[in-house]
N, C-alpha and C positions, 0 to 999 in steps of 0.2 A: 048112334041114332039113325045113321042111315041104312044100317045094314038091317035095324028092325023096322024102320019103316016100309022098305022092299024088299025086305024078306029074304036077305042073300042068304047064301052058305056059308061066309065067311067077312072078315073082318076084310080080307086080301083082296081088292077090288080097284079098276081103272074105269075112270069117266073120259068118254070120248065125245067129242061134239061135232054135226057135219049139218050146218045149216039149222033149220027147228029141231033138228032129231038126236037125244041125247044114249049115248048105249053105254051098258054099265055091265063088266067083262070081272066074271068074280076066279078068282085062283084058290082049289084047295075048298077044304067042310069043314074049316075050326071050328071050333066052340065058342070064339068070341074072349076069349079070355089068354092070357100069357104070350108065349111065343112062338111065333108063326116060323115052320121049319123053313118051309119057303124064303121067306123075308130076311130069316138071318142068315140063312143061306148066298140069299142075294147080296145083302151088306158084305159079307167075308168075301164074296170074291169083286167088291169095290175097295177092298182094301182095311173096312174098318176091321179093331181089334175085337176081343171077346167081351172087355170092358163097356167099351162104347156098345156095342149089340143089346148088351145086357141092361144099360142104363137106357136105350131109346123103349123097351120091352119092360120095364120094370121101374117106374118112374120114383124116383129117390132111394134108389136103390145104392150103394156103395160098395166095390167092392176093390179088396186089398189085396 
């Protein structure tokens, strides 16, 4: 919703706030849909597995 309401490039986006003034720092031109090369990228070198990547990206997703 917010990313169509202003229009970003992508789903990949940081809100910062400094007083009245809000700025909103987008990463990447996804499509809006699946998974962010960026993002999973991020997650793996925090440590998660491919499991968890996949389930935060893919919601009721199972994999065995």
């Amino acid at each position: 919703d917010i990313r169509t309401a202003f229009n970003l490039a992508s789903t990949l986006f940081e809100l910062s706030f400094s007083g009245d003034k809000i700025t909103i720092t987008t990463t990447g031109s996804g499509h809006g849909v699946g998974m962010s090369h960026y993002g999973a990228n991020g997650m793996a070198k925090k440590g998660y597995d491919y499991k968890e990547i996949l389930a935060h990206y893919y919601y009721g997703v199972i994999v065995q």
